[in-house]
C-alpha positions as semicolon CSV with decimal commas, in nm:
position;residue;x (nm);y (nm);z (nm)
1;X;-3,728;4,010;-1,956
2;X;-4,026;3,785;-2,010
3;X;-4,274;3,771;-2,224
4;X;-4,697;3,675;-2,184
5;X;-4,789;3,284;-2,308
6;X;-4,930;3,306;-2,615
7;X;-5,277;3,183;-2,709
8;X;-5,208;2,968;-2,968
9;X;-4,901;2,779;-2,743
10;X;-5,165;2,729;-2,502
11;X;-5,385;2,507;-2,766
12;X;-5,046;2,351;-2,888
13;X;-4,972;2,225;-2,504
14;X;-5,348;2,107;-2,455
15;X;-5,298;1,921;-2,806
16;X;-4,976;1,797;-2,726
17;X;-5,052;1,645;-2,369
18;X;-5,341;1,498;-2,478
19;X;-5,170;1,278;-2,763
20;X;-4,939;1,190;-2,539
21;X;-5,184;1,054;-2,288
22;X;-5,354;0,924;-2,538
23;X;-4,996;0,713;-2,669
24;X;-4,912;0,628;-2,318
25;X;-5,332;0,487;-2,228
26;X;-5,293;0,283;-2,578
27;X;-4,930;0,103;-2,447
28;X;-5,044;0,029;-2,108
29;X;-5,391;-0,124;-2,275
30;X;-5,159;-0,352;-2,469
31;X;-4,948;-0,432;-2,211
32;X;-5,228;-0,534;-1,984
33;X;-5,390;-0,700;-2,279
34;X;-5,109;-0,987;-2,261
35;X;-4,818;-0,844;-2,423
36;X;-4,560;-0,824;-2,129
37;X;-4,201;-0,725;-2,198
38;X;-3,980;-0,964;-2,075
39;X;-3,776;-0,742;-1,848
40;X;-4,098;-0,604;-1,626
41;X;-4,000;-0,291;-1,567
42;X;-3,987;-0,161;-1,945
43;X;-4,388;-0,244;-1,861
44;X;-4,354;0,098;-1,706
45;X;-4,075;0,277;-1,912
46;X;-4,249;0,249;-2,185
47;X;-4,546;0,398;-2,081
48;X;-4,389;0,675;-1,935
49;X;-4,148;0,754;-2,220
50;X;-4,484;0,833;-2,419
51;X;-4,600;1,116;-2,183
52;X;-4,330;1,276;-2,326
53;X;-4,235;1,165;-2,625
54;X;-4,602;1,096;-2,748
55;X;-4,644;0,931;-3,064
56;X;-4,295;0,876;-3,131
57;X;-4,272;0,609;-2,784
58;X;-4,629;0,495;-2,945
59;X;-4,426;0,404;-3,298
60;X;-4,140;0,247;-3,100
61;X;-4,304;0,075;-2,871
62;X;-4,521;-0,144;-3,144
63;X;-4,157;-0,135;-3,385
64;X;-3,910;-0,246;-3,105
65;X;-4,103;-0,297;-2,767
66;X;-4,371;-0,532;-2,906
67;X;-4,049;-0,780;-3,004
68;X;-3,931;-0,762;-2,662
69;X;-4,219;-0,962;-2,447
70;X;-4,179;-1,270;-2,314
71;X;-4,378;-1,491;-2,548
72;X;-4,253;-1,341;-2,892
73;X;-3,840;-1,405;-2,711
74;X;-3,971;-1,692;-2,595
75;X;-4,011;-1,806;-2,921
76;X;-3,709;-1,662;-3,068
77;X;-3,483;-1,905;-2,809
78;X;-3,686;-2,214;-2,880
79;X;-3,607;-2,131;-3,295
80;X;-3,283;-2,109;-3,212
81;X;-3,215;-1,682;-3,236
82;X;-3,067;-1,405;-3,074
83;X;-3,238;-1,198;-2,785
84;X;-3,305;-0,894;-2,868
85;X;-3,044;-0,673;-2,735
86;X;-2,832;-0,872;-2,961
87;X;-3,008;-0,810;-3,250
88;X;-3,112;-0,462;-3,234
89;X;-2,845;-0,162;-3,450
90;X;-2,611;-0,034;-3,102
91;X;-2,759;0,306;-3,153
92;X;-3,121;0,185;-3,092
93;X;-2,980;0,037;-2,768
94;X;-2,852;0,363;-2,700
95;X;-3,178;0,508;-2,754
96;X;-3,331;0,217;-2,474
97;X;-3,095;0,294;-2,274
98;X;-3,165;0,701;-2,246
99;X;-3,534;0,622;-2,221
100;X;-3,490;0,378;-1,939
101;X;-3,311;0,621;-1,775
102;X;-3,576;0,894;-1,871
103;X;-3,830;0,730;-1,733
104;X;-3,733;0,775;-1,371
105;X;-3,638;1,124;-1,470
106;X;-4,004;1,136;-1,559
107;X;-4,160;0,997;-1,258
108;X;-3,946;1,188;-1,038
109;X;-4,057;1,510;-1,198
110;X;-4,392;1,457;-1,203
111;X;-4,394;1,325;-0,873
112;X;-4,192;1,658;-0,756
113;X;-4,356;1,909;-0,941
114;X;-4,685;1,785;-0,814
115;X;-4,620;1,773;-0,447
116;X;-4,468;2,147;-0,442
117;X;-4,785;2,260;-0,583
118;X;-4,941;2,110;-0,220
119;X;-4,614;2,169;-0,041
120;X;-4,421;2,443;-0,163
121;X;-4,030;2,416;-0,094
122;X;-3,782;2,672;-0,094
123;X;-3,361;2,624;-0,118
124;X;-3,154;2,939;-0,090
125;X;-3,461;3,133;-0,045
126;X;-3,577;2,998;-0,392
127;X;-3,877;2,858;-0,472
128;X;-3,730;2,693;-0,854
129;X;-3,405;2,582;-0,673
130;X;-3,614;2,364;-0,392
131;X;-3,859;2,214;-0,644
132;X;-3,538;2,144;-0,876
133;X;-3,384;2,002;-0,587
134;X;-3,651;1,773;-0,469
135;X;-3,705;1,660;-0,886
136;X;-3,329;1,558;-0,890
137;X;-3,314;1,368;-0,571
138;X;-3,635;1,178;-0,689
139;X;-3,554;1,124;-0,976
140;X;-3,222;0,948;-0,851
141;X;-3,375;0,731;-0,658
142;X;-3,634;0,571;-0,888
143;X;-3,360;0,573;-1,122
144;X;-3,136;0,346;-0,939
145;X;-3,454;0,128;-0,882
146;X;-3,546;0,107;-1,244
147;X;-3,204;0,047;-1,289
148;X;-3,153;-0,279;-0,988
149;X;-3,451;-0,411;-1,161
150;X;-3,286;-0,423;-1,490
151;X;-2,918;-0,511;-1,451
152;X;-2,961;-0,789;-1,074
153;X;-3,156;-1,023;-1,295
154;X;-2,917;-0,994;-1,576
155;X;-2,656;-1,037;-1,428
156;X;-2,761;-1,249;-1,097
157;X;-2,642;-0,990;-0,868
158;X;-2,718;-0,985;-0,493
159;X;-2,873;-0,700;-0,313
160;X;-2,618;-0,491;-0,233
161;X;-2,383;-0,572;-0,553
162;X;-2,701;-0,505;-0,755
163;X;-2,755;-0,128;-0,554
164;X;-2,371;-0,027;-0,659
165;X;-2,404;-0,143;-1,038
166;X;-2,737;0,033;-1,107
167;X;-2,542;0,384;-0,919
168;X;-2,285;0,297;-1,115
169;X;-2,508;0,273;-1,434
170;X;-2,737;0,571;-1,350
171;X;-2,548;0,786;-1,193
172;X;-2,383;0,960;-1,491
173;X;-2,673;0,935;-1,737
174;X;-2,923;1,117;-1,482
175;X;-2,705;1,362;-1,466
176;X;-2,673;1,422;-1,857
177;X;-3,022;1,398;-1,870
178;X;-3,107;1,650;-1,584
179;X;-2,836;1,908;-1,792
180;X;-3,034;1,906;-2,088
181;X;-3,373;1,897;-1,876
182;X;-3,286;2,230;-1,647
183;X;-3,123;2,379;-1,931
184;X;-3,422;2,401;-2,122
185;X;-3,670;2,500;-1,827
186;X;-3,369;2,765;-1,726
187;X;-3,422;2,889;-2,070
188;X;-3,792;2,869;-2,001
189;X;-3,790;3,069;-1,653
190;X;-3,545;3,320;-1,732
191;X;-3,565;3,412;-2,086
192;X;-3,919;3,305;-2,162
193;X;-4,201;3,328;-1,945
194;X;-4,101;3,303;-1,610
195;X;-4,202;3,067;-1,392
196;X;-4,551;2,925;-1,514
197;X;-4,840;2,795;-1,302
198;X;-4,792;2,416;-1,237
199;X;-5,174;2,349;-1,302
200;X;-5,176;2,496;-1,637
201;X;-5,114;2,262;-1,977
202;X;-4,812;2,514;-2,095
203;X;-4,591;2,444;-1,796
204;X;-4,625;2,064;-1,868
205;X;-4,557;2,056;-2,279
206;X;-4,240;2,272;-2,157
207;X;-4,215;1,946;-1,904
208;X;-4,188;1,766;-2,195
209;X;-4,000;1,932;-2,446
210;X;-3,727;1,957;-2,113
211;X;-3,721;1,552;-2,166
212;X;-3,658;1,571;-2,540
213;X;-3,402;1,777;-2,447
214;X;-3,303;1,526;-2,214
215;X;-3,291;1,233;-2,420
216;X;-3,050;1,449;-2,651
217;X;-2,789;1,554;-2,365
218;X;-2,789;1,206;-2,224
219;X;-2,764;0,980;-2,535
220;X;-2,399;1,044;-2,558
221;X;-2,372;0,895;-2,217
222;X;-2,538;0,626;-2,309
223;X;-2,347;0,482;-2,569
224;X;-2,024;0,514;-2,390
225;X;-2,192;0,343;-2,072
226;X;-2,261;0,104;-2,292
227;X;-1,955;0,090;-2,435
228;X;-1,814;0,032;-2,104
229;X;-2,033;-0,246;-1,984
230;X;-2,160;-0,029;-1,700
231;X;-2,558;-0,047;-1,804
232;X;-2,695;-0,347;-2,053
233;X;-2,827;-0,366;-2,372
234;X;-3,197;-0,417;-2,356
């Protein structure tokens, strides 16, 4: 059994999406404004961690991300200090970490989700199981290329050495992260409301409370990839 959408969740989703695109508009202006992070491709996590996580990414990003570009660690090495991965608490590298990997979780969803609107797909005779199946091999892929682009430069890896090292690092934290992600939209779908129109706000603060969700199931992978040495500190 499912129930209607109520009004005032409606207002809440249009509210919510718009301070998140609001949160991600105001990180890419300052990132295009001169204030590059020294790894490029937290240009784009960062940005894309906010259309979910709004102004939380907005208070992290000017806290932690804004002491991460390449001038401010530029001038941290010529005073003589640590990079930042060294310096940050382990549980806030956690936290980078699950983002990072979020972020192509994010893409890939929003990439999928749109496309099936133009293109609907079907798995098993199901509509959900196709567009769930196109968002997780998406969001694998872009994964492992956030991923390359993060750990090959760190660690002066060659092409193919740099491919196994970012499956290696991905691999297991995608997959914690798309558990708490289809958990949530399961609950969504079956118990809620039922499969909701893709062009409508409530289907995409759902999207986004699916990513907190994410973030939650996939931080404890995080800390013991970590742990392991099988992603990096950023």
């Amino acid at each position: 059994m499912t129930y209607p959408v109520p009004p005032w969740l409606h207002s809440l989703s249009v509210f919510s999406l718009t301070i998140s695109g609001i949160a991600a508009l105001v990180i890419c202006i300052d990132v295009l404004s001169g204030h590059r992070q020294r790894m490029w491709i937290m240009d784009l996590v960062w940005p894309i961690t906010a259309l979910w996580a709004g102004p939380w990414a907005l208070w992290a990003y000017f806290t932690i991300g804004r002491r991460n570009t390449k001038r401010v660690q530029q001038e941290v090495k010529e005073h003589g200090g640590e990079p930042l991965e060294k310096d940050l608490p382990f549980g806030v590298s956690v936290a980078l970490g699950a983002t990072h990997c979020g972020a192509g979780c994010t893409l890939g969803d929003l990439i999928a989700e749109s496309f099936v609107v133009l293109v609907p797909l079907g798995l098993f005779g199901s509509h959900l199981l196709g567009t769930w199946a196109l968002d997780l091999v998406l969001a694998f892929l872009i994964g492992i290329v956030f991923q390359y682009f993060t750990i090959a430069p760190m660690r002066d890896l060659s092409f193919p050495r740099g491919v196994l090292a970012a499956v290696k690092a991905d691999t297991l934290s995608l997959c914690a992260w798309q558990l708490g992600m289809y958990g949530w939209m399961a609950v969504v779908v079956f118990l809620l409301f039922g499969e909701l129109p893709k062009d409508g706000p409530v289907f995409w603060c759902m999207m986004q409370l699916a990513m907190v969700f994410g973030f939650i199931t996939s931080y404890p992978a995080n800390w013991w990839l970590l742990r392991k040495g099988w992603k990096e500190r950023m």
